[in-house]
Backbone as a chain_set.jsonl record, in Angstrom:
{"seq": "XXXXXXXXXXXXXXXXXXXXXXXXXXXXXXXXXXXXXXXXXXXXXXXXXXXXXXXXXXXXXXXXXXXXXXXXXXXXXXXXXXXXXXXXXXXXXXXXXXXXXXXXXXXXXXXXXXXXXXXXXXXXXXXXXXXXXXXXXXXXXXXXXXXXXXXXXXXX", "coords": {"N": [[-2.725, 113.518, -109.074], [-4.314, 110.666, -107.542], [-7.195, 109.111, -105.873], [-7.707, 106.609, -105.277], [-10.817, 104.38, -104.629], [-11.24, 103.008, -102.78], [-9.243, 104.2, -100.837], [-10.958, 106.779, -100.693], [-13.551, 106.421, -99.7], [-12.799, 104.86, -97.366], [-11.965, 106.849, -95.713], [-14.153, 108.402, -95.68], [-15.581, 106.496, -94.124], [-14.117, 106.398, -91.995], [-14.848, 108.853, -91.099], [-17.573, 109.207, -90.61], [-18.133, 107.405, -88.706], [-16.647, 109.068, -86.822], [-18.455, 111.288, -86.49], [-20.402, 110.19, -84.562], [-19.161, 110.749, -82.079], [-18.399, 108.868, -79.54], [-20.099, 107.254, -79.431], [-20.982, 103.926, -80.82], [-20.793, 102.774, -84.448], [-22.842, 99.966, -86.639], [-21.987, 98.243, -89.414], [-23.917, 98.188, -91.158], [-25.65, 100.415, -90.957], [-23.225, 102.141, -91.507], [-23.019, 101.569, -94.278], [-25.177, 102.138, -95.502], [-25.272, 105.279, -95.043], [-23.264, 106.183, -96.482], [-23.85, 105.245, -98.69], [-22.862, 102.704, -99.992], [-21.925, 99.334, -100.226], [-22.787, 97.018, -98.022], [-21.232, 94.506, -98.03], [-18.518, 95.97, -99.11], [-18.282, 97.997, -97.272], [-17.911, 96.383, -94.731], [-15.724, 95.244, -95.746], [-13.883, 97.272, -96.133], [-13.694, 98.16, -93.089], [-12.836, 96.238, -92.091], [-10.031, 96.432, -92.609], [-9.259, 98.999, -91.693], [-9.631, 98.225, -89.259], [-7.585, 96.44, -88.483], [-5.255, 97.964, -89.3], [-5.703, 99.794, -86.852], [-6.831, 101.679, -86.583], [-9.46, 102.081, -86.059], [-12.216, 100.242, -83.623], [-13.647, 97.073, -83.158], [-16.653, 95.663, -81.636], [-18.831, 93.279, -80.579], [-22.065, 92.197, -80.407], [-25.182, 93.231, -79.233], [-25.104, 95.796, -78.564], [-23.176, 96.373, -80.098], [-20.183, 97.2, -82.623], [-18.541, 99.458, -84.384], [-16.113, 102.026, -83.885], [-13.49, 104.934, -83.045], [-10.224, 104.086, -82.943], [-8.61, 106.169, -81.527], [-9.028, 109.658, -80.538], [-10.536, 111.691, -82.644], [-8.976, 114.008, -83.247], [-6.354, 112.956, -83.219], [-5.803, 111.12, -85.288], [-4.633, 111.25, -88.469], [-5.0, 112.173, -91.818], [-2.559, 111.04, -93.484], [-2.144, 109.11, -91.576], [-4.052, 107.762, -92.156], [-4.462, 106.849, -95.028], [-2.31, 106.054, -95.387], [-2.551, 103.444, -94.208], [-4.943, 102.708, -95.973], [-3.74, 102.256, -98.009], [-2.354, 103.871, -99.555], [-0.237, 106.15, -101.972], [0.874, 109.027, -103.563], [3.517, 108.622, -105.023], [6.15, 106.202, -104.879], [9.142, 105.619, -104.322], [10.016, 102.337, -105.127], [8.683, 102.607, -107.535], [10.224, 102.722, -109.284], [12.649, 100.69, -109.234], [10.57, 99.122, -110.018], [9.284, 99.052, -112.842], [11.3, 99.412, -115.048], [11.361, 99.195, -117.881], [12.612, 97.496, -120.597], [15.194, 96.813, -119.411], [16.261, 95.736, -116.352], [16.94, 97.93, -114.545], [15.769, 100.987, -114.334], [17.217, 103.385, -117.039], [17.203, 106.309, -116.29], [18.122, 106.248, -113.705], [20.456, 107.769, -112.826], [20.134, 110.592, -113.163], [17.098, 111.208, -113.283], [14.744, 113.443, -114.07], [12.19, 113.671, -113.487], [11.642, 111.676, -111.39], [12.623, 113.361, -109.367], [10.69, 115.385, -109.262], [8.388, 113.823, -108.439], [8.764, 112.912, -106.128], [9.14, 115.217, -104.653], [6.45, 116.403, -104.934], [5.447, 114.595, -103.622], [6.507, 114.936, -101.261], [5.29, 117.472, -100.646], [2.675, 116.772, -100.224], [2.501, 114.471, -98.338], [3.073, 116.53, -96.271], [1.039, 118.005, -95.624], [-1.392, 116.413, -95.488], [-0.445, 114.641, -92.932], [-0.453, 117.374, -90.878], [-3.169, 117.155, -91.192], [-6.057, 116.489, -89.355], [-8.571, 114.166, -88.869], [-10.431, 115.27, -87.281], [-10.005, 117.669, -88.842], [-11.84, 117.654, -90.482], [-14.374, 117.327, -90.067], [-16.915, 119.084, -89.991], [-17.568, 122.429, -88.936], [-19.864, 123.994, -86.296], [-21.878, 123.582, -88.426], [-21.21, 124.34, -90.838], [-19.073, 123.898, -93.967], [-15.746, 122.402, -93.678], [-13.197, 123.463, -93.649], [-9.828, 122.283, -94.093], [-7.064, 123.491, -91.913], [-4.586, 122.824, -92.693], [-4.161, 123.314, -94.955], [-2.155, 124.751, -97.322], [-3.849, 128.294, -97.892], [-3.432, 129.501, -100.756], [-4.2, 127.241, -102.031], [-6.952, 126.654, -101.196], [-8.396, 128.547, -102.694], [-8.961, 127.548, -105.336], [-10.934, 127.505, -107.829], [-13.149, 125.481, -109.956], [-12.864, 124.636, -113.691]], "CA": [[-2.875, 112.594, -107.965], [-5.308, 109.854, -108.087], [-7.185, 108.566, -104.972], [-8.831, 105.356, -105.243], [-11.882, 104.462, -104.163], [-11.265, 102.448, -100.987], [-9.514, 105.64, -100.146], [-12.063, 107.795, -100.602], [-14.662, 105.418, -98.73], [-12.149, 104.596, -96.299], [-11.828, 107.911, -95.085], [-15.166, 108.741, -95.35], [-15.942, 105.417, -92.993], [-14.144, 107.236, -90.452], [-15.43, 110.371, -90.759], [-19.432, 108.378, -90.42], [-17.738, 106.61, -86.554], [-16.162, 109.941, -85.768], [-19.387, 111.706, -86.414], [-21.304, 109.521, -83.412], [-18.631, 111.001, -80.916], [-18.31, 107.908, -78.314], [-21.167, 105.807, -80.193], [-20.626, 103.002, -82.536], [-21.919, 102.423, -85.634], [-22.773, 99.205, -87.348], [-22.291, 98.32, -90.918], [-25.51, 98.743, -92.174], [-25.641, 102.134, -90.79], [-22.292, 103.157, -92.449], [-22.953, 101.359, -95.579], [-26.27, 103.357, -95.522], [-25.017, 106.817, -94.572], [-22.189, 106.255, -97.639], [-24.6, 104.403, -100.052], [-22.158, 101.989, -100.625], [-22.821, 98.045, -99.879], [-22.662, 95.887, -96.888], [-19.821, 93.774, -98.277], [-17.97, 96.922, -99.126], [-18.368, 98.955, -96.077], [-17.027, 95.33, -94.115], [-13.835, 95.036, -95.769], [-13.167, 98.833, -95.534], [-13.892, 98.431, -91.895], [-11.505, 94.984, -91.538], [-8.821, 97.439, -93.708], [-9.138, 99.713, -90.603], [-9.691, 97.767, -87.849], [-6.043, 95.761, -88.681], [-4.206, 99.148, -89.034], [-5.474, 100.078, -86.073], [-7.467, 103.282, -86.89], [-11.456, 101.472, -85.598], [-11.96, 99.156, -82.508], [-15.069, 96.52, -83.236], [-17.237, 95.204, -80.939], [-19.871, 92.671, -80.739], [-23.444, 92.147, -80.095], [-26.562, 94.046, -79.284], [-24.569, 96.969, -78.218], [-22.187, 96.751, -80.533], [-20.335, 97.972, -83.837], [-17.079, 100.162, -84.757], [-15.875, 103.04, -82.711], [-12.602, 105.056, -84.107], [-9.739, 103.547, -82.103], [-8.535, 106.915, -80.417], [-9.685, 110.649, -80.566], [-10.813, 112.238, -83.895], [-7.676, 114.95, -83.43], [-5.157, 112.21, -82.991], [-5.736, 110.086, -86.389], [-4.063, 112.132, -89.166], [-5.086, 111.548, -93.03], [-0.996, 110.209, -93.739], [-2.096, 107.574, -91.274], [-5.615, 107.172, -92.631], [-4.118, 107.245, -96.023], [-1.229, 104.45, -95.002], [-3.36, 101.797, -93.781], [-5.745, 102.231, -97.068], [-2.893, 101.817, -99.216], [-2.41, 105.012, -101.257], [0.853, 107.228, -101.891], [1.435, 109.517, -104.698], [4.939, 108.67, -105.578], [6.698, 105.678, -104.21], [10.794, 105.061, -104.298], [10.335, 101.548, -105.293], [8.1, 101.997, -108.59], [11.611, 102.826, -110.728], [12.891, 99.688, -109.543], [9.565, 97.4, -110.234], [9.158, 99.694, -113.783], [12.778, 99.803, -115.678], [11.449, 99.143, -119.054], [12.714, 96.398, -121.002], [16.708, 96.723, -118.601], [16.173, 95.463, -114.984], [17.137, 98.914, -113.952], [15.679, 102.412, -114.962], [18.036, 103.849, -117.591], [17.526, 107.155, -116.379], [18.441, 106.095, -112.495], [21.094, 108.505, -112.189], [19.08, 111.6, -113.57], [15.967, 111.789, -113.267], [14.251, 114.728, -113.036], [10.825, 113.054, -113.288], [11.201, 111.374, -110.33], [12.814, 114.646, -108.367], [9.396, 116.182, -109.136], [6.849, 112.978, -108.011], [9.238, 113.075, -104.803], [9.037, 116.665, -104.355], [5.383, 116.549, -105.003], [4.641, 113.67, -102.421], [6.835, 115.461, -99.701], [4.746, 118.496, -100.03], [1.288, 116.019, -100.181], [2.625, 114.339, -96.772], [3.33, 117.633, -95.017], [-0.506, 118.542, -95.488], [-1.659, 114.96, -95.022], [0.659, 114.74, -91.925], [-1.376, 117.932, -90.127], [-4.695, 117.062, -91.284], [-6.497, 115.228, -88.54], [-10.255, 113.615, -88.982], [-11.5, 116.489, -86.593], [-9.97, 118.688, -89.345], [-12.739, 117.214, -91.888], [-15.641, 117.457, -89.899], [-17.625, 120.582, -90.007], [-17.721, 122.975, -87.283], [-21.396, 124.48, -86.562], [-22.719, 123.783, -89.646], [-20.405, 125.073, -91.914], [-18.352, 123.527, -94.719], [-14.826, 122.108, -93.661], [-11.267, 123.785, -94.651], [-8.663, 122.192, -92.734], [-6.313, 124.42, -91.611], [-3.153, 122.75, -92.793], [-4.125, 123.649, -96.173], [-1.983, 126.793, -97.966], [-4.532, 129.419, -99.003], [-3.905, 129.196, -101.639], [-5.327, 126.033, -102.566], [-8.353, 126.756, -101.095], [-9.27, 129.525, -103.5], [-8.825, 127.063, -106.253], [-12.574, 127.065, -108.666], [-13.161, 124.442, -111.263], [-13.099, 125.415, -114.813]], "C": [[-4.209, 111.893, -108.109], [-5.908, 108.804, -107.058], [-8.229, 107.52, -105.365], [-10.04, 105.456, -104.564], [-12.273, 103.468, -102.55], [-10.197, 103.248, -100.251], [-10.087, 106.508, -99.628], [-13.043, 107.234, -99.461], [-13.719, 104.838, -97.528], [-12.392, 105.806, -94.877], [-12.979, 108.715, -94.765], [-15.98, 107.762, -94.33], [-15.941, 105.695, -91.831], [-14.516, 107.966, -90.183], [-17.258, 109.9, -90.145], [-18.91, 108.171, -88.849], [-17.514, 107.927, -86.402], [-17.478, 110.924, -85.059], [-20.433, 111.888, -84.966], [-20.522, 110.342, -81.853], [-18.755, 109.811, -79.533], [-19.59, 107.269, -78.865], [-20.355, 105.302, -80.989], [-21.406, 102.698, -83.415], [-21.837, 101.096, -86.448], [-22.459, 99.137, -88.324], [-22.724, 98.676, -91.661], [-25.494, 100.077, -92.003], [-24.455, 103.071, -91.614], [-22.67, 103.059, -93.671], [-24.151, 102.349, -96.079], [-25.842, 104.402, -95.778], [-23.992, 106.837, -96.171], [-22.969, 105.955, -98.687], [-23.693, 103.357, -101.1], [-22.409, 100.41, -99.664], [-22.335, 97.682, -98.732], [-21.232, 95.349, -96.779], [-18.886, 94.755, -98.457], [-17.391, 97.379, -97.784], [-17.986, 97.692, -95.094], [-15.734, 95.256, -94.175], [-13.098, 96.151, -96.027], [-12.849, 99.001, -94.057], [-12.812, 97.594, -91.184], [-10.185, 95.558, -91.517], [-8.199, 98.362, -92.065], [-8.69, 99.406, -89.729], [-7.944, 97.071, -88.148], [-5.15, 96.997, -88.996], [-4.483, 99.744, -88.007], [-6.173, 101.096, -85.729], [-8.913, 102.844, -86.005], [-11.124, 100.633, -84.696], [-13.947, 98.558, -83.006], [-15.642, 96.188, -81.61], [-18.761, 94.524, -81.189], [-21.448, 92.394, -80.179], [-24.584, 92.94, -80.22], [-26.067, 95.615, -79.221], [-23.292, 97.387, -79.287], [-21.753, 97.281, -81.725], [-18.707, 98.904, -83.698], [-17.352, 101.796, -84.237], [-14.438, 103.377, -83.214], [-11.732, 104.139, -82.361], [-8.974, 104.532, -81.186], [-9.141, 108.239, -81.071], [-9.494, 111.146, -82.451], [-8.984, 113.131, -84.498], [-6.721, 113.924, -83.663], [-4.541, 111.108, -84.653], [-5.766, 111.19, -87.374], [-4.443, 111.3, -90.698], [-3.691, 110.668, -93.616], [-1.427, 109.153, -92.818], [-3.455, 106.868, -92.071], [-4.946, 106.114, -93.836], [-2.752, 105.484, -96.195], [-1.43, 103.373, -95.093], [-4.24, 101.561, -95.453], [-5.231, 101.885, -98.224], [-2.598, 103.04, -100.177], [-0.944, 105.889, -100.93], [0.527, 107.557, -103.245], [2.681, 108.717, -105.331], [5.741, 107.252, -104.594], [7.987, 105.204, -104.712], [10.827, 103.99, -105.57], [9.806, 101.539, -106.929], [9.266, 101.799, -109.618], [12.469, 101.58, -110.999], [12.118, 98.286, -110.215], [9.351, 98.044, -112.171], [10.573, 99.863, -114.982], [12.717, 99.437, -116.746], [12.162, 97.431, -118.813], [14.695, 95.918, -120.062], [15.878, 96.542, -117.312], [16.393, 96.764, -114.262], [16.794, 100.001, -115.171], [17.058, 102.9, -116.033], [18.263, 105.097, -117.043], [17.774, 106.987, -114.405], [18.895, 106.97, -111.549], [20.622, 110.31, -112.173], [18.273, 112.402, -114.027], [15.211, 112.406, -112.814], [12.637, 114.447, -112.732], [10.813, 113.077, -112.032], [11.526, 112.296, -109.097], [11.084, 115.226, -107.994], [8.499, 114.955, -108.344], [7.47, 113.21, -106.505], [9.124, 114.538, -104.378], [7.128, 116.686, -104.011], [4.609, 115.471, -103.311], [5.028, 113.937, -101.087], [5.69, 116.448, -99.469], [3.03, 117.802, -99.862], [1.592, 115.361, -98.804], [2.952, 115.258, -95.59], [1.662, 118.053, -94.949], [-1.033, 117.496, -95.37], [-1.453, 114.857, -93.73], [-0.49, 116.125, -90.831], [-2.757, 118.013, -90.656], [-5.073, 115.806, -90.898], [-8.048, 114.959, -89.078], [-10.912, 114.811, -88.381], [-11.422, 117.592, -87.779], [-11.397, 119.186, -90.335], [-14.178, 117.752, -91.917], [-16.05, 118.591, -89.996], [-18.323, 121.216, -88.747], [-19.476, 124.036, -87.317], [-21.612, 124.665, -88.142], [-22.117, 124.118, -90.8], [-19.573, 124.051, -92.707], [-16.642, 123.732, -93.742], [-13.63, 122.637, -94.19], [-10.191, 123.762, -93.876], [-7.433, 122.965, -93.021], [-4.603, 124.167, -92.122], [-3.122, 122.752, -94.683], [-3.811, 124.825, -96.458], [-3.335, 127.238, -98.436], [-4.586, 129.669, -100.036], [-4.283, 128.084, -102.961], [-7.063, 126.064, -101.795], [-9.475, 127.695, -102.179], [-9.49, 128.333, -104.767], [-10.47, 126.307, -106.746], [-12.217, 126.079, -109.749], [-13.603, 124.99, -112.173], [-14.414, 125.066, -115.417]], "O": [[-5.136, 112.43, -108.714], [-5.416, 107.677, -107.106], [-9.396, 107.719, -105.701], [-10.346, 106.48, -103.952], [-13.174, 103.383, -101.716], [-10.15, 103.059, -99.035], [-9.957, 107.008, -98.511], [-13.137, 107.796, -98.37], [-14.385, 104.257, -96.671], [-12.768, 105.703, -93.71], [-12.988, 109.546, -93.857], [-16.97, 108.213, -93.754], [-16.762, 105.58, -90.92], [-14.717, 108.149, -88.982], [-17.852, 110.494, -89.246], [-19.378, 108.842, -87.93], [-18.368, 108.316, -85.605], [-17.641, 111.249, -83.882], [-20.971, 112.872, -84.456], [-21.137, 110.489, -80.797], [-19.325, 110.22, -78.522], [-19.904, 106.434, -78.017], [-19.419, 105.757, -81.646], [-22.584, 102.38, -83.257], [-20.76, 100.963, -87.029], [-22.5, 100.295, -88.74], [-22.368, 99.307, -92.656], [-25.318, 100.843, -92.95], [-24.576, 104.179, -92.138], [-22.762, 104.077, -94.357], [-23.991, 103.206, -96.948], [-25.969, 104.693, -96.967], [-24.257, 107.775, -96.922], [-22.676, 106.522, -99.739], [-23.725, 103.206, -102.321], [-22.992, 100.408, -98.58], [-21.238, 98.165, -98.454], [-20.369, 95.553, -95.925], [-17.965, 94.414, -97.715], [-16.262, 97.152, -97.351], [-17.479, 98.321, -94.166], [-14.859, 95.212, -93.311], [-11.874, 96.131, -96.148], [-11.964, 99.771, -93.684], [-12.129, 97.888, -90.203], [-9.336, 95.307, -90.662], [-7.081, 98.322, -91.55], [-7.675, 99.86, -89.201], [-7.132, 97.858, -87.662], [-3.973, 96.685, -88.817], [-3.58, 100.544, -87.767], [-6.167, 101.463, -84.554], [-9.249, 103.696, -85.182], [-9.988, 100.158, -84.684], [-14.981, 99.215, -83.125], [-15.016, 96.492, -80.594], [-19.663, 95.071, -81.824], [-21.463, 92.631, -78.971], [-24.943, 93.317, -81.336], [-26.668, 96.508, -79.819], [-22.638, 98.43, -79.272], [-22.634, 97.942, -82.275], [-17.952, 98.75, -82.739], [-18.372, 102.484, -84.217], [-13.886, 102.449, -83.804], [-12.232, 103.785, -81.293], [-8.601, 104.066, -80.109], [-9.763, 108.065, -82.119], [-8.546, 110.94, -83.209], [-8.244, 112.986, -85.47], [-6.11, 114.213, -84.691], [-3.45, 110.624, -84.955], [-6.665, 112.029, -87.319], [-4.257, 110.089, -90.819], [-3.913, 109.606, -94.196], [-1.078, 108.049, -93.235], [-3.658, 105.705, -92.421], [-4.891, 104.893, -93.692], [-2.603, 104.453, -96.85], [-0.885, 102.467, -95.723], [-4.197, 100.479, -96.038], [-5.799, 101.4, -99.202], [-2.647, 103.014, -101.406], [-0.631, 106.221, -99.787], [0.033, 106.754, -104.036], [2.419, 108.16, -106.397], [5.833, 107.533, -103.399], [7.937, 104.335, -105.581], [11.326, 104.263, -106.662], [10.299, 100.688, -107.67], [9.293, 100.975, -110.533], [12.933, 101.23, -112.084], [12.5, 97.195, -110.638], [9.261, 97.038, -112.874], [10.414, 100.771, -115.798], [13.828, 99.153, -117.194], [12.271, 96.638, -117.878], [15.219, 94.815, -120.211], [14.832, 97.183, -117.207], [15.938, 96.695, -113.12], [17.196, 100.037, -116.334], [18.115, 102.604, -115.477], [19.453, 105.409, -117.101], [17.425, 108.035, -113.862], [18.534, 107.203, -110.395], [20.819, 111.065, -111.22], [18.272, 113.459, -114.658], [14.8, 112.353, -111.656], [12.015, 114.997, -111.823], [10.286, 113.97, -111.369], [10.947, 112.164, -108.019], [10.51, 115.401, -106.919], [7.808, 115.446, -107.451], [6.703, 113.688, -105.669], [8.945, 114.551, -103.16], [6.682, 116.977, -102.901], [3.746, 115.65, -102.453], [4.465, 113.56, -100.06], [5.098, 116.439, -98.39], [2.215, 118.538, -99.306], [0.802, 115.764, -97.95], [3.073, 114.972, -94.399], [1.283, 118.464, -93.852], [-1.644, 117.882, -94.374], [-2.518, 115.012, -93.132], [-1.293, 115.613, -90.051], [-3.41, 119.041, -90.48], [-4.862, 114.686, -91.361], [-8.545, 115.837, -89.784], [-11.881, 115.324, -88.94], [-12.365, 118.37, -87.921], [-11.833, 120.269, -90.726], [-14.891, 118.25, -92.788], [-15.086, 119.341, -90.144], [-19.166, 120.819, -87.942], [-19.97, 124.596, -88.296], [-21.516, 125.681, -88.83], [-22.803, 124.126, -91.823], [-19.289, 123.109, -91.966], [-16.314, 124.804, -93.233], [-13.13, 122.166, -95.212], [-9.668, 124.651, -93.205], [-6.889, 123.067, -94.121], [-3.673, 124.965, -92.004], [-2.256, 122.293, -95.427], [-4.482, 125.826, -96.207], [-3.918, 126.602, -99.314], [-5.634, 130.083, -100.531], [-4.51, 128.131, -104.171], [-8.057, 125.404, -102.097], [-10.686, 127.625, -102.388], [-10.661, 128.427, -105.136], [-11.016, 125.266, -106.38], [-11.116, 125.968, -110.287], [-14.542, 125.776, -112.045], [-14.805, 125.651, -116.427]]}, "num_chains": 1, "name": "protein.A"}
């Protein structure tokens, strides 16, 4: 699986607003806190605000605020709006080699597995909210709708 990078910074955009709890945060301040640019951290924020996830506001007081409670905004929606799936239906039809249609259409076990794989990536997506992310007193994050055993999982 392979998350882009206006994924990644997407989701970490929100996690910077959720942070403030009922404050908003400007641009500069996210692009800051992320170390990623101005222009960046804008059209991550536009990305948002038009799916619905951030509410702007203008002036002296103003700045991006999530658009409802931390619990309520689920990574599958985060994840939606920023554009990313594992596995999608349609690639077999936009992909069919040099025939307008997949040769192996009727079956393929490939695509059993990317579909298999992206159901069980939207069932843990699906209960993992933004509150899941944040870190509770101080402590490192392990949202709860993750099996056990993917959490044990060390890098070689």
């Amino acid at each position: 699986m392979k998350i882009s990078a206006q994924e990644e910074y997407g989701i970490r955009c929100l996690l910077q607003i959720g942070r403030v709890r009922g404050a908003s945060l400007t641009i500069p301040e996210i692009s800051q806190a992320e170390r990623i640019s101005s222009h960046y951290a804008a059209k991550l924020l536009r990305i948002l605000r038009q799916g619905g996830l951030v509410k702007s506001a203008r002036g002296q007081a103003g700045g991006y605020t999530l658009a409802r409670p931390l619990n309520e905004i689920t990574l599958s929606e985060a994840l939606a709006v920023l554009g990313g799936r594992l596995y999608d239906p349609e690639f077999c039809e936009q992909h069919g080699g040099e025939q307008p249609v997949c040769t192996h259409t009727i079956d393929c076990s490939i695509r059993s597995l990317w579909r298999s794989l992206q159901q069980a990536v939207d069932q843990v997506l699906a209960k993992t909210t933004l509150e899941d992310l944040l870190p509770k007193n101080g402590g490192a994050p392990v949202p709860s709708s993750i099996p056990a055993q993917l959490t044990n999982i060390r890098p070689n």
